[in-house]
NULUM-679864 format. One line per field, with one value per residue (C-alpha): x, y, z. Coordinates in Angstrom, 3 decimals, padded with zeros to 6 digits. Layout:
<nodes>
X	[X,...]
Y	[Y,...]
Z	[Z,...]
</nodes>
This chain:
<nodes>
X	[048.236,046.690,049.057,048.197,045.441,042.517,043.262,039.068,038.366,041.534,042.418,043.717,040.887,037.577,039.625,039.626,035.852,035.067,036.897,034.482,035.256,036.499,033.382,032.673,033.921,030.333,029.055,032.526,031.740,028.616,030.039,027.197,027.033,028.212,027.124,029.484,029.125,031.893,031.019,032.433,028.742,027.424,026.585,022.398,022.449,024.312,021.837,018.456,019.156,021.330,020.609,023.015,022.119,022.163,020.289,017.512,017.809,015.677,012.931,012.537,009.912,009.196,008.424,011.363,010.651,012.481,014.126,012.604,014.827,015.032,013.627,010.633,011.480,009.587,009.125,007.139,004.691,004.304,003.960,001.820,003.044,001.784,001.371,001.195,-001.703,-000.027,001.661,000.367,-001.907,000.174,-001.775,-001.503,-000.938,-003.504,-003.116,-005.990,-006.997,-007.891,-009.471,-012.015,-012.587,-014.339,-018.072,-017.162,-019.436,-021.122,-022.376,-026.177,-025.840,-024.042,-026.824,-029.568,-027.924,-028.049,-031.804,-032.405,-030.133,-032.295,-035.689,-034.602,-036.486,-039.757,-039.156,-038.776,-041.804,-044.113,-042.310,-043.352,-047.042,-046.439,-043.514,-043.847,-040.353,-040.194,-038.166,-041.838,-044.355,-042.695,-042.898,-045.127,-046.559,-045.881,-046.557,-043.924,-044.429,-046.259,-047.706,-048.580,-052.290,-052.531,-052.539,-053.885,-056.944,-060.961,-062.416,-059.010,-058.921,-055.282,-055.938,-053.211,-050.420,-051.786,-052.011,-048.550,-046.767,-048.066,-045.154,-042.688,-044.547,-045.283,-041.346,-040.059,-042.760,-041.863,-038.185,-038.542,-040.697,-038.093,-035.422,-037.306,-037.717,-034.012,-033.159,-034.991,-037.373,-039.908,-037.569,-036.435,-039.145,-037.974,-039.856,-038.917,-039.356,-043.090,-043.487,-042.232,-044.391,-047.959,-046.636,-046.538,-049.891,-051.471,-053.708,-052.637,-049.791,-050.793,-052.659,-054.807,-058.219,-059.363,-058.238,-055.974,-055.063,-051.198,-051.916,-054.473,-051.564,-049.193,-051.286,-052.044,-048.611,-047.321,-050.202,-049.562,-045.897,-047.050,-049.077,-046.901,-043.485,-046.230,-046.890,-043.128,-042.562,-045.742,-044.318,-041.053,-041.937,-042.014,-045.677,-043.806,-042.493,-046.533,-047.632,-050.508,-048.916,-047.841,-050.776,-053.058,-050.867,-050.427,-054.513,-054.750,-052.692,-054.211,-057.682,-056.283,-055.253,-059.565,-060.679,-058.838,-059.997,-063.244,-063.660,-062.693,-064.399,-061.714,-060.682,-059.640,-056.381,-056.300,-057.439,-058.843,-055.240,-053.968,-055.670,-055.677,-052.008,-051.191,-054.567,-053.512,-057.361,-060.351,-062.177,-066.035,-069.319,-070.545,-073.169,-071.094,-068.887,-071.965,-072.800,-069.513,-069.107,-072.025,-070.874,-067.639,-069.179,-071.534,-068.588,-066.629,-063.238,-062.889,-064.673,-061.206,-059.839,-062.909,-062.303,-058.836,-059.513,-062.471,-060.661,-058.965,-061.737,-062.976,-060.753,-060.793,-064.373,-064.610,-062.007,-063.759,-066.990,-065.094,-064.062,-067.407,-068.893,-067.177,-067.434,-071.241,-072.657,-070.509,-067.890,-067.703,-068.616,-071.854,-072.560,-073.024,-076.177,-079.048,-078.747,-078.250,-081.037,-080.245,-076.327,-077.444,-079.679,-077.378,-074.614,-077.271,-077.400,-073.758,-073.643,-076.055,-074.476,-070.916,-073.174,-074.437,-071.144,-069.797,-072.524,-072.258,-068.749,-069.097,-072.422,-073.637,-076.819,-077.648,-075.892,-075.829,-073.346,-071.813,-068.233,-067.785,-064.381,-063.339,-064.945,-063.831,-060.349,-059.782,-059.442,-060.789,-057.932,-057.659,-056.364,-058.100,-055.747,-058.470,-060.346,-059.701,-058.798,-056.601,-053.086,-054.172,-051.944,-049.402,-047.727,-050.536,-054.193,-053.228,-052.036,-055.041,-057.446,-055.963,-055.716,-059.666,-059.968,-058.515,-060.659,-063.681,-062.452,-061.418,-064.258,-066.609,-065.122,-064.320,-068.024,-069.206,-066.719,-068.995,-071.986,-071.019,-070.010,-073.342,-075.093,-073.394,-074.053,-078.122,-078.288,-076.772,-078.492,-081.903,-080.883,-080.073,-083.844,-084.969,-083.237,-084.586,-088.156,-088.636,-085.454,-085.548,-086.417,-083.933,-081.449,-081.866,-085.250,-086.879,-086.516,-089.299,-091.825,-091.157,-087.526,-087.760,-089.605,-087.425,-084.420,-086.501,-087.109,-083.728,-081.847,-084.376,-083.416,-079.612,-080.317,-081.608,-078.395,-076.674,-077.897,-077.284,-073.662,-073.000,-074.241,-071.729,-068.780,-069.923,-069.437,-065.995,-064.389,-065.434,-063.814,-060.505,-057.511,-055.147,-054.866,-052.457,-054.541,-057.274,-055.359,-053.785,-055.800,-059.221,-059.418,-061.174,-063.966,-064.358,-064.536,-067.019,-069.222,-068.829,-070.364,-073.168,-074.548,-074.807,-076.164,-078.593,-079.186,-079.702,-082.579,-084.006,-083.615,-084.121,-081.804,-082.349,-080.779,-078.575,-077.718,-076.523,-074.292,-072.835,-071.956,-070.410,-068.008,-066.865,-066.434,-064.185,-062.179,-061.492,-059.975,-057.358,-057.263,-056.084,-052.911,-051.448,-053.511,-055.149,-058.794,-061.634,-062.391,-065.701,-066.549,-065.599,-067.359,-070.739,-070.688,-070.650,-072.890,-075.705,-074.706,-074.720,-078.264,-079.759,-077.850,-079.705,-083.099,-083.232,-083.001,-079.934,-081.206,-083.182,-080.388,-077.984,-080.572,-081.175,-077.431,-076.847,-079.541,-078.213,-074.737,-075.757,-074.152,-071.232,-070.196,-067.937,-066.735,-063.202,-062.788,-059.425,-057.893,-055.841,-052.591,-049.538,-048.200,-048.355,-047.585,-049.998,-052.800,-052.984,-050.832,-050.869,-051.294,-049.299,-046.381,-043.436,-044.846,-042.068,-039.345,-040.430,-040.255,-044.034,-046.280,-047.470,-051.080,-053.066,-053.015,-055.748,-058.215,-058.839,-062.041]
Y	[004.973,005.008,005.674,008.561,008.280,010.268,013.091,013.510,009.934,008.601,010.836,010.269,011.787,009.918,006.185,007.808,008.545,004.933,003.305,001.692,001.922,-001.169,-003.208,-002.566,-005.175,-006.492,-007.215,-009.453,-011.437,-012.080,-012.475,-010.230,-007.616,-004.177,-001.127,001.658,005.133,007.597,009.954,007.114,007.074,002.937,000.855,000.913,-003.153,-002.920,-000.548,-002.196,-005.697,-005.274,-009.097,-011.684,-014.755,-017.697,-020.468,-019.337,-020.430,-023.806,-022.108,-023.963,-025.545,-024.249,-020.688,-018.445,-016.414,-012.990,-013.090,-011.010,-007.923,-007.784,-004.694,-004.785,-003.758,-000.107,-001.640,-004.397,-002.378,000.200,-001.958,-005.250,-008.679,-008.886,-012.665,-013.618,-015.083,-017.819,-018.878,-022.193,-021.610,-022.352,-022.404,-019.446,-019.912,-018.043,-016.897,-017.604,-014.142,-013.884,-017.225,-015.769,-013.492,-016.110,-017.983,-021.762,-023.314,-026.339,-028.921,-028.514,-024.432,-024.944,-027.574,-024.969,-021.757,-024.284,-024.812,-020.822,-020.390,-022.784,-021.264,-017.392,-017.029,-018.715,-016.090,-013.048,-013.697,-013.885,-010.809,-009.254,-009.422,-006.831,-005.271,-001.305,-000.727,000.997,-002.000,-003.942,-001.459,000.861,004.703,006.359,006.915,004.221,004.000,004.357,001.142,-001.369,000.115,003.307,004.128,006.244,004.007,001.003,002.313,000.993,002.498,002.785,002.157,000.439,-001.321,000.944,-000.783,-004.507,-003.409,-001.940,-004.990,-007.086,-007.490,-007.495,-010.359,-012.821,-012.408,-013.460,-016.738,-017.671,-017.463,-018.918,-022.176,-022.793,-022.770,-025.156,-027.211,-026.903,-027.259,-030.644,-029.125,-031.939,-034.569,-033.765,-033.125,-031.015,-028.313,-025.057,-027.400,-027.850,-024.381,-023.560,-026.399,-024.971,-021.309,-022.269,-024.742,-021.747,-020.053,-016.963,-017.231,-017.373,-014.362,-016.719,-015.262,-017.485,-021.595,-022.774,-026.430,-025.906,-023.384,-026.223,-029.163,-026.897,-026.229,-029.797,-030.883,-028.541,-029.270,-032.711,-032.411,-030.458,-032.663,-035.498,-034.112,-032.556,-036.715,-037.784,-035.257,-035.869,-039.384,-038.841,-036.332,-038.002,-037.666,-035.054,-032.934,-032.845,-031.178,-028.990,-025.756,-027.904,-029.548,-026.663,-025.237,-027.844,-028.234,-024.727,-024.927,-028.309,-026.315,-023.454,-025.901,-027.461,-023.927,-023.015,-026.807,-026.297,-022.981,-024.256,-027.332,-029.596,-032.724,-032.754,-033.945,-034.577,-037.809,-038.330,-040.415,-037.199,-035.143,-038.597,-038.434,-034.681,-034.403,-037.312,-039.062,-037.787,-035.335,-035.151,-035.302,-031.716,-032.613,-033.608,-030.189,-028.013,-029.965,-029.997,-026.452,-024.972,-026.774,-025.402,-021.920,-022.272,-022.740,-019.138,-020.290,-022.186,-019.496,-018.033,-021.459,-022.432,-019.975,-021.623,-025.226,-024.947,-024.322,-027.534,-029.478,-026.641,-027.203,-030.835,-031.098,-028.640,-030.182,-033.654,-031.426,-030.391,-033.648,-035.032,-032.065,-033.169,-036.785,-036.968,-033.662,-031.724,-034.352,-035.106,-038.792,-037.145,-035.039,-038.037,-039.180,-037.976,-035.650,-037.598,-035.464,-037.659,-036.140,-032.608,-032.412,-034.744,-031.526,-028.705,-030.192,-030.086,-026.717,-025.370,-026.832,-025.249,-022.311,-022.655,-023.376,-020.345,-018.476,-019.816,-018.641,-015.649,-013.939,-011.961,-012.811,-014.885,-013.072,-015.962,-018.373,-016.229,-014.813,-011.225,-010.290,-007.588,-009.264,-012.475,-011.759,-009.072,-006.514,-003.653,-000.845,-002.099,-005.474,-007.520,-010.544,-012.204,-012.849,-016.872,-016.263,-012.457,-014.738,-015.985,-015.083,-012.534,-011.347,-008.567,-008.187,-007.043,-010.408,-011.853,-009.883,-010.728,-014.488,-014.090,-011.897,-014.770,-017.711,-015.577,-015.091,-018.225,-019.816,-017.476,-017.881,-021.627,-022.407,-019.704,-021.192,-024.552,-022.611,-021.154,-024.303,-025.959,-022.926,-023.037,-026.979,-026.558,-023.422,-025.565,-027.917,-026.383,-024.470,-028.120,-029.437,-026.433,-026.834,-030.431,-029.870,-030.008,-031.797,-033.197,-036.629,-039.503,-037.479,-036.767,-038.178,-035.174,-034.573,-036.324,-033.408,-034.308,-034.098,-030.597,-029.774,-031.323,-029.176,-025.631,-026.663,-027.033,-024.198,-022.534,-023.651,-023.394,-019.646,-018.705,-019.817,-018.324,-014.689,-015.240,-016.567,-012.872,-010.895,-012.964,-012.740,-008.974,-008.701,-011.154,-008.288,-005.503,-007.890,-008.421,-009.597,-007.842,-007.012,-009.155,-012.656,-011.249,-010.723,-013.437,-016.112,-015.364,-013.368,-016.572,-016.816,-012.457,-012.770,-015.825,-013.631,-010.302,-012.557,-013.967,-010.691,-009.543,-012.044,-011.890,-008.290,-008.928,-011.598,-009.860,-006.069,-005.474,-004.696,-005.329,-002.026,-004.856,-006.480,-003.082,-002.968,-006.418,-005.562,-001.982,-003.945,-006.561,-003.458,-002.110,-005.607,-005.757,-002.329,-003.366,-007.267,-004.871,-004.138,-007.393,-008.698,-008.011,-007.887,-008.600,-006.095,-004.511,-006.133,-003.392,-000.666,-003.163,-003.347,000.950,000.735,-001.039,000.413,004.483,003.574,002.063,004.601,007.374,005.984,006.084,008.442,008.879,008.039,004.706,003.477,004.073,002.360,-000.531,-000.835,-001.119,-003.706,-005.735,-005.941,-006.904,-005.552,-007.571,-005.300,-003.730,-006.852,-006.015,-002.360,-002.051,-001.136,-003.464,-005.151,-005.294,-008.508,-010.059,-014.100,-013.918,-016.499,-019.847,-018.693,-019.547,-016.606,-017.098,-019.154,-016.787,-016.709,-019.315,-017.996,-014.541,-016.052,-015.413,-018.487,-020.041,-020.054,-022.629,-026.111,-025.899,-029.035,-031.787,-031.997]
Z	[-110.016,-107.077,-104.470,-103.306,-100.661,-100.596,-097.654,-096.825,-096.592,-095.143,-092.690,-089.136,-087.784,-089.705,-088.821,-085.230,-085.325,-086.083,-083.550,-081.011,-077.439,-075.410,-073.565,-070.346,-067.794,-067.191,-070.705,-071.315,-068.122,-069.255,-072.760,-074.573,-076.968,-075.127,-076.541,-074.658,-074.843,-075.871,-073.101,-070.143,-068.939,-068.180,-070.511,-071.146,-071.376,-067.658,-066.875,-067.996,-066.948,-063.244,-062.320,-063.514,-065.350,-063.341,-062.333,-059.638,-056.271,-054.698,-052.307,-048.456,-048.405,-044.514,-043.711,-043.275,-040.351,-039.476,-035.951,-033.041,-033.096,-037.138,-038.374,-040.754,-044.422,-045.424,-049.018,-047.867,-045.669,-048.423,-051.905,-051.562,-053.030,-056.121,-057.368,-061.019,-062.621,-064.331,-060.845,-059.200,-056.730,-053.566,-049.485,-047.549,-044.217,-041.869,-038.842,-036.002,-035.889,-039.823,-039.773,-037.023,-039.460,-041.627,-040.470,-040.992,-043.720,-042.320,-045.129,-044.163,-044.369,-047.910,-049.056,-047.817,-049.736,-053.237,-052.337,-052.271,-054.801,-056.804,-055.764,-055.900,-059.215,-057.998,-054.708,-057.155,-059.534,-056.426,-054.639,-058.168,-057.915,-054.675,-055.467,-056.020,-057.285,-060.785,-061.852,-061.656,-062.029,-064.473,-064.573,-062.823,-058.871,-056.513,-052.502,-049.856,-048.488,-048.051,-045.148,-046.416,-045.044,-047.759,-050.780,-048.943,-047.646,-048.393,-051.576,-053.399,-056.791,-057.197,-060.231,-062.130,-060.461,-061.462,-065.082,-065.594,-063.412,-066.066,-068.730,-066.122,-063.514,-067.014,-067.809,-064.268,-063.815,-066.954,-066.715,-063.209,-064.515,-067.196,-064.413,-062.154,-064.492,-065.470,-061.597,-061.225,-058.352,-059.859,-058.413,-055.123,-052.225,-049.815,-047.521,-050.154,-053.551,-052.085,-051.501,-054.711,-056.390,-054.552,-055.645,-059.300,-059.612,-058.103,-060.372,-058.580,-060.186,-063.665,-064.549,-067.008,-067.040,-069.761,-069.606,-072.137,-073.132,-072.029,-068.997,-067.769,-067.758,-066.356,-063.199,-062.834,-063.257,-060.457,-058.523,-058.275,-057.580,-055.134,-052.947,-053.841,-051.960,-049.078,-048.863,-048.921,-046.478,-044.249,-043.780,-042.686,-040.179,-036.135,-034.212,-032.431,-035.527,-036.798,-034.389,-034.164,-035.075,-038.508,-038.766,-038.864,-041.191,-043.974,-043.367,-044.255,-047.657,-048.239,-048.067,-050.347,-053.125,-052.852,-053.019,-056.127,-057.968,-056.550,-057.904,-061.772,-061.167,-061.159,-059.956,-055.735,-055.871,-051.793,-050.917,-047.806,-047.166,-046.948,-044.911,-042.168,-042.703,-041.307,-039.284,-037.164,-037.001,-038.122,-036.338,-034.820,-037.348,-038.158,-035.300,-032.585,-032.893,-033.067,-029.820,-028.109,-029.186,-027.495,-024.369,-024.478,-025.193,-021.853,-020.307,-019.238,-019.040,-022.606,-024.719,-025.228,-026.952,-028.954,-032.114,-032.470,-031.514,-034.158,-036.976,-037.561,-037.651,-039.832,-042.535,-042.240,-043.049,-045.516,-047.724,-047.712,-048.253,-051.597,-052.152,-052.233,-054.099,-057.048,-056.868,-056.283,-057.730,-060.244,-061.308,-064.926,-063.531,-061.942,-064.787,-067.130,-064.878,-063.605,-060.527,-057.456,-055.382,-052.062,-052.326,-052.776,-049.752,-047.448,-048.868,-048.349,-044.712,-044.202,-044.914,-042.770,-039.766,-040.916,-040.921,-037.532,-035.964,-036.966,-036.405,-033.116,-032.283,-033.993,-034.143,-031.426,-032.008,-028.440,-025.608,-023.180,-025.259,-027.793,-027.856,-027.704,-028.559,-026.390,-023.316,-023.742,-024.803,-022.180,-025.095,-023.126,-021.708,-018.420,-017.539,-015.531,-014.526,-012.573,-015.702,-016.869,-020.433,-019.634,-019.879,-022.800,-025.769,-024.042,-027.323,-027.173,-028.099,-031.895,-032.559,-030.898,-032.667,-036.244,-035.353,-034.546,-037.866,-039.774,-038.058,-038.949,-042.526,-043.666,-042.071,-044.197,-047.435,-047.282,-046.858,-049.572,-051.822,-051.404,-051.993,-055.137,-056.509,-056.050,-056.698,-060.121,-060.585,-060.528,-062.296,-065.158,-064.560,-064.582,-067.845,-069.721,-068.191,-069.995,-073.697,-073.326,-072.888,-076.609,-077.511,-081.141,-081.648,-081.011,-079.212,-075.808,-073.687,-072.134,-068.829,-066.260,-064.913,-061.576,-061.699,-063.107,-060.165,-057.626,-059.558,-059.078,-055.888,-054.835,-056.511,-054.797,-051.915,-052.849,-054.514,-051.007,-049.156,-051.578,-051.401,-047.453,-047.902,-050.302,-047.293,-044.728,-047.785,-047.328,-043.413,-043.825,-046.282,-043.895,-041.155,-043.856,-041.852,-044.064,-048.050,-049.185,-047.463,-049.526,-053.262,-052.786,-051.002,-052.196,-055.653,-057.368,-054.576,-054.987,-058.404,-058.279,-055.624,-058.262,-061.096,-059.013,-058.012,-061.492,-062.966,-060.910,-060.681,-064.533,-064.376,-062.021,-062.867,-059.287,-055.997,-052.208,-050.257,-048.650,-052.441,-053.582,-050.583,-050.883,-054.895,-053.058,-050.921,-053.339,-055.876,-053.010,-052.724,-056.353,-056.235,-054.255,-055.572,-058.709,-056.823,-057.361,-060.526,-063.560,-063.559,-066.351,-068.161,-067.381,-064.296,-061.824,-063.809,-063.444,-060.412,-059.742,-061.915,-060.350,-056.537,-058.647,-060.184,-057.097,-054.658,-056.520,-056.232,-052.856,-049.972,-047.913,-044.916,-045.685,-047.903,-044.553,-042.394,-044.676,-045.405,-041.595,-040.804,-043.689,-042.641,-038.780,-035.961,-035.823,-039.166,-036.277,-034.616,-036.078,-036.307,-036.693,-039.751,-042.345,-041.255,-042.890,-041.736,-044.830,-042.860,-040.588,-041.357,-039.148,-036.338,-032.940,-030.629,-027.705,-029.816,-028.434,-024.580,-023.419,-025.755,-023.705,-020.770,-019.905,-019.097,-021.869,-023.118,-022.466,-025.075,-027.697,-026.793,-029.564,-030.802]
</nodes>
């Protein structure tokens, strides 16, 4: 039925079609599925995989090395090895040339890099409060450096810049306390962990211009950290280490941290301990340095050493000054008793001889034992290598100059700083004696007549050093070492000076010629304190205020006169114009004579 065969589907030349062609020799060695073409052209599997399927080879475990007359393969000059990710990480062998090519990474350079790594964000939150990038300041004009003469000048008003680095400077010092505390700086003294620790318990730092519960134990608790590694550190230094480069320079940040507690009328954390402990022994009374300092003046060839040899001693004796200010007068201890009259006056006594000795070094007012800069110091344009003191300090007279600048300065504002304070301490004072005259019955006893009079009598006294101390805080900012020593060492004691003028330019409705040009120059200084920090509001504007209303009622001429005869001659003493060394405070001219190969300066003499 069905024999016949269909002729379209059975036909010789469909079965022919379907035939598939014989493997090639290479898939049937390899026994795999060969797909063959009908045109005789390779097989794609032969194509695509080339390599046969064995087990790979055992590597040497030495280094095959090509023999001296084999020639270099072209593909392995022109494609680079390219090693897998997931390969085990195998040692290359280097040769000596590329190892030069690497410094070698001693174990105390690797320690040091973790210390900066761990202090970068302290570093960049104080590079912040002077930083003129657009990253810190924001939109907007910025100077060209931080040398440019024609931002930094007297008289500008730079307080723009402090106001819109605000947002930016509270993000990095909080972001950099949160790592130090993260970091364990707390725990482990070392030189940069007490920097770091005296940066942060630095009001400076804080931009609080109103005291806060948590701000307050902050400050203390870096503070104290603080002094505590300067201790642990102070000890393990040699005699030799401490010497008196170091030690004038830890007494100088020792004396920064008083100025800033004295200021806010808080507790001294430096015990005497620890000012015997860098210091080395405890230098002359107050009278004996007024005595051997006038010697030493009288005497031609040491009047070149006794700016620098004085301010040691200096600083010594105006921390304990501090010290005792607060134990004996405005204490919280002292303030629960009557006033201690004997402690004032034995204080009012200390600081007129800090007054006289720098009066004495500085002041022209005696010609016979005073120093005179330029003559002393061989400042004038031609040398004169016969003079005693002309090798003195051979890294140039610029650097000579701003070492005097900053002797003059710090001297200044370290004593007005104590002036302030007690100033501040009787006017309170006096103002409780008055609200207790009439005090209601079975609270407070009223306040003896006689002790009310011995309180006028020395505020007085105290209000009268006090209006001399603004006139010498007005002749140290003409004198100003450089900008950044004054935003950043002395805003508190410019601000304390700003507020003392006007309040009493407003009891007393009334202004000297020379008062109205001590509010013009600290008006000036908190222009450019505005650079680096925020300012209260109103306080600037007061001050133009008073020196515009004043300035107007009198003539141009007598104003000028008055203004000069106020300020002194030695308004001059330091004509030139700001620095820009912004690390140049407590150094000791003549430092690089021997690495110069020069003869070195002459030692510094104990006193």
């Amino acid at each position: 039925m069905h024999s016949a065969l269909n002729p379209i589907l059975y036909s010789p030349e469909t079965v022919k079609q379907k035939k598939k062609p014989p493997a090639c020799d290479s898939c049937k060695a390899r026994r795999v599925l060969c797909h063959p073409s009908i045109n005789g052209s390779p097989c794609p599997r032969c194509t695509t995989t080339p390599v046969a399927r064995r087990r790979p080879s055992k590597l040497n475990s030495g280094t095959v090395s090509a023999g001296p007359h084999s020639p270099a393969s072209p593909s392995a000059s022109e494609e680079p090895e390219v090693l897998r990710s997931d390969s085990p990480s195998t040692p290359i062998p280097l040769s000596p040339r590329d190892l030069a090519r690497y410094p070698e990474l001693s174990p105390e350079l690797v320690h040091h890099l973790f210390e900066c790594m761990q202090n970068v964000a302290c570093k960049l939150a104080l590079a912040a409060s002077i930083s003129f990038d657009h990253a810190i300041i924001g939109p907007g004009s910025k100077p060209t450096s931080l040398a440019d003469r024609s931002i930094f000048t007297r008289g500008a008003d730079l307080r723009d810049y402090g106001l819109r680095r605000t947002p930016t400077y509270r993000a990095l010092r909080a972001e950099a306390l949160r790592l130090a505390s993260e970091v364990g700086i707390l725990l482990e003294p070392s030189d940069d962990n007490a920097t770091a620790g005296m940066a942060r318990s630095s009001p400076r730092l804080s931009w609080r211009m109103t005291r806060t519960t948590e701000g307050e134990t902050q400050y203390q608790t870096w503070a104290v950290v603080h002094l505590q590694h300067v201790r642990i550190l102070c000890e393990a230094w040699s005699e030799m280490h401490l010497g008196p480069q170091n030690a004038s320079t830890w007494t100088g940040l020792l004396l920064m941290e008083v100025m800033e507690t004295t200021l806010r009328r808080e507790p001294i954390l430096v015990s005497e301990y620890d000012q015997l402990l860098i210091t080395g022994r405890e230098p002359l009374s107050l009278h004996n340095l007024l005595v051997s300092f006038q010697s030493a003046l009288q005497a031609r060839n040491e009047q070149a050493l006794v700016p620098f040899t004085a301010l040691r001693p200096w600083l010594f004796h105006v921390t304990r000054l501090a010290r005792e200010l607060y134990e004996r007068i405005t204490g919280e201890f002292a303030r629960r008793n009557p006033l201690d009259e004997g402690a004032v006056m034995e204080f009012i006594s200390s600081l007129n001889k800090l007054h006289s000795i720098r009066a004495l070094i500085f002041d022209k007012e005696k010609e016979d034992i005073t120093i005179y800069p330029r003559d002393a110091y061989n400042l004038s344009s031609e040398s004169d290598s016969s003079r005693p003191t002309a090798n003195y300090g051979r890294q140039g007279n610029g650097n000579i100059m701003l070492n005097l600048r900053s002797c003059a300065y710090i001297m200044s504002f370290s004593r007005a700083t104590l002036v302030i304070a007690l100033h501040r301490e009787l006017s309170r004072r006096a103002a409780v004696s008055v609200s207790i005259q009439h005090p209601e019955p079975g609270i407070t006893p009223p306040m003896p007549h006689w002790a009310a009079e011995r309180l006028a009598l020395l505020r007085r006294e105290v209000g009268a050093m006090a209006d001399m101390t603004a006139a010498e805080i007005a002749r140290g900012l003409r004198s100003l070492p450089n900008l950044p020593q004054l935003a950043h060492g002395h805003r508190g004691a410019v601000l304390a000076w700003a507020h003392f003028c006007l309040n009493e330019a407003d009891a007393t409705g009334t202004l000297s010629p020379g008062r109205v040009a001590t509010m013009e120059r600290l008006s000036d200084a908190l222009k450019l304190i505005g650079y680096a920090w925020p300012l209260p509001l109103g306080l600037v504007e007061r001050l133009d205020g008073y020196v515009q209303a004043h300035r107007q009622a009198l003539s141009a001429n007598n104003f000028a006169e008055d203004e000069a005869m106020f300020l002194g001659m030695d308004m001059d003493m330091f004509p030139a114009p700001f620095d820009d060394d912004w690390m140049a405070i407590f150094v000791n001219p003549g430092g690089d004579d021997n690495a110069n190969g020069n003869e070195a300066s002459p030692a510094p003499q104990e006193w």
